[in-house]
C-alpha positions as CSV (number, residue, x, y, z in Angstrom):
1,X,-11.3,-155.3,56.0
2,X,-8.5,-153.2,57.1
3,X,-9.1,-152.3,61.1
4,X,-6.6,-149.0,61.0
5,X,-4.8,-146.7,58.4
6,X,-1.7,-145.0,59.0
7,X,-3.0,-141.0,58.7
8,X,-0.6,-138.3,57.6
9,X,0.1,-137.3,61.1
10,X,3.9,-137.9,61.2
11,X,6.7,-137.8,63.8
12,X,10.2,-139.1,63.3
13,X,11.8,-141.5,66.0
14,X,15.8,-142.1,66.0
15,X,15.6,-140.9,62.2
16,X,12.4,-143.1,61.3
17,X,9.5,-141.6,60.6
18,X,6.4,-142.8,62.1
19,X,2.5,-142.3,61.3
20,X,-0.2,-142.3,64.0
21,X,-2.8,-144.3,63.3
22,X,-6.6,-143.9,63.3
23,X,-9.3,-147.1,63.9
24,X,-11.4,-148.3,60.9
25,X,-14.0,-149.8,62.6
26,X,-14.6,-150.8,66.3
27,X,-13.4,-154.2,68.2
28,X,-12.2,-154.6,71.5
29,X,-12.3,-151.5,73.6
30,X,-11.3,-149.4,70.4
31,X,-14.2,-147.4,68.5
32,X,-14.2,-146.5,64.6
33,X,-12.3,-143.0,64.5
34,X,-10.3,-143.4,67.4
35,X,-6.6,-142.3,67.3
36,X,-4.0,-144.7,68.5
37,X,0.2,-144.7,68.7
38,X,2.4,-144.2,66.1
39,X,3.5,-146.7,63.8
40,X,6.5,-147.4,61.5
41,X,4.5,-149.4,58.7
42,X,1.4,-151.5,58.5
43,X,3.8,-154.9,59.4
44,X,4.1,-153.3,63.3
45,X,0.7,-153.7,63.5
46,X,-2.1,-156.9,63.2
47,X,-5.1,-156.1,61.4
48,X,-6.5,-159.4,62.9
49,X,-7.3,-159.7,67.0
50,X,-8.1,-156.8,69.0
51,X,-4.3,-156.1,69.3
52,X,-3.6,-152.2,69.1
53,X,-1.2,-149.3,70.0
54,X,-2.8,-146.6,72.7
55,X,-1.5,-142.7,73.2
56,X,1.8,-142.3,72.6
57,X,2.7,-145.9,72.7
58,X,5.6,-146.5,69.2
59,X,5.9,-149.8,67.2
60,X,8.7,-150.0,64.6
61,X,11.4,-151.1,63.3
62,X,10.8,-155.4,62.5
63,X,8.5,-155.1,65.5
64,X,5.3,-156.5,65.3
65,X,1.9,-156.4,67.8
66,X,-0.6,-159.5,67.5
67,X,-3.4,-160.8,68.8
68,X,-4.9,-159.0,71.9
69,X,-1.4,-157.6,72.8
70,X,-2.2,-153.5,73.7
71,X,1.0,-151.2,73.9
72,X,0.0,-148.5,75.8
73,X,1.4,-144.7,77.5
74,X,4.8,-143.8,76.2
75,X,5.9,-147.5,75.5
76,X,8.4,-148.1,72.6
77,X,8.4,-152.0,70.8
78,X,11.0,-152.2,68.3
79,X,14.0,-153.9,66.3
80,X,12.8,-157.2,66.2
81,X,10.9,-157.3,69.1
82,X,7.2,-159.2,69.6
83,X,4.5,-158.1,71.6
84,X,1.5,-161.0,71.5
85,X,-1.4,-163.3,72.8
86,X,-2.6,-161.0,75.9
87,X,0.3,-159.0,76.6
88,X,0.6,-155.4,77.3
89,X,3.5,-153.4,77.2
90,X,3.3,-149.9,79.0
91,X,3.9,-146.6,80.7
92,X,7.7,-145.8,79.6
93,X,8.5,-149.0,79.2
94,X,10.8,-150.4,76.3
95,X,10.7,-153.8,74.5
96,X,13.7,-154.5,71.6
97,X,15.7,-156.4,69.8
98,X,14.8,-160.0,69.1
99,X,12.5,-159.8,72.8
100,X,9.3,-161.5,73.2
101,X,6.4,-160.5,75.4
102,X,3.0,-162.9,75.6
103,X,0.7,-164.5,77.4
104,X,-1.0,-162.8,79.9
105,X,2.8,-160.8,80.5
106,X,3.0,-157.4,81.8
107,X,6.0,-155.1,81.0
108,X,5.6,-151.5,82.6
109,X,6.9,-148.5,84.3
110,X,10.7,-147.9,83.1
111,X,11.2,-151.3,82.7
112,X,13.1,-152.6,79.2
113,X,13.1,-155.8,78.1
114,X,15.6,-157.1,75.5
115,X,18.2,-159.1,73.3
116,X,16.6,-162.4,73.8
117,X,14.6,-162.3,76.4
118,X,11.1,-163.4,76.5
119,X,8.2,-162.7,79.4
120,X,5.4,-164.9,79.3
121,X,3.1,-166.2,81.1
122,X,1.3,-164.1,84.0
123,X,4.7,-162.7,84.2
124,X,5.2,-158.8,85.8
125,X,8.4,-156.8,84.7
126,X,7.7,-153.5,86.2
127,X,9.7,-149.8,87.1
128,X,13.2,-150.0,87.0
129,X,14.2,-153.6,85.8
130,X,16.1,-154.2,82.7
């Protein structure tokens, strides 16, 4: 079973349009109803884990979110960019291109995080760093 939908509640993004998306049923700290980010399409998004996308937090692009990753705040993931395993990508933070962020990682405040980069681990990238 499907954990989300993508509802007609649209935005566009740098000319992409992007759908907020509403929880199916509950898992993690997320209950059945709740609204979450905005997404591009379903692919930006696991249906599997406990993964999700919080507030105003936008996935798209090739940009995918797995496993118990949580983008949260005003946080954009996109290109080609991963967020996965326990990571959590937040505030205004910005992961894209072909990035990675997983493990236990932490990417917050202004930070960006891109190219080819990858933060893993209990790694912190946090206000100003890019």
């Amino acid at each position: 079973m499907s954990k989300y939908k993508l509802t007609e509640e649209t935005k566009v993004v740098e000319g992409v349009t992007l759908h907020r998306i509403q929880a199916l049923k509950s898992f993690g700290d997320v209950t059945e109803g709740d609204l979450g980010g905005w997404l591009e399409a379903e692919r930006n998004l696991s249906h599997l884990g406990d993964c999700w996308v919080y507030e105003d937090a936008q996935v798209y692009g090739n940009a995918c979110v797995s496993g118990n990753a949580g983008v949260f705040g005003n946080a954009e993931v996109f290109g080609n960019a991963e967020v996965f395993g326990d990571a959590c990508v937040s505030g205004d933070a910005w992961v894209y291109g072909d990035a990675g962020v997983w493990g236990n990682a932490w990417v917050f405040g202004y930070a960006w995080v891109y190219g080819n980069a990858c933060v893993y681990g209990n790694a912190e990238v946090c206000e100003n760093a890019n």
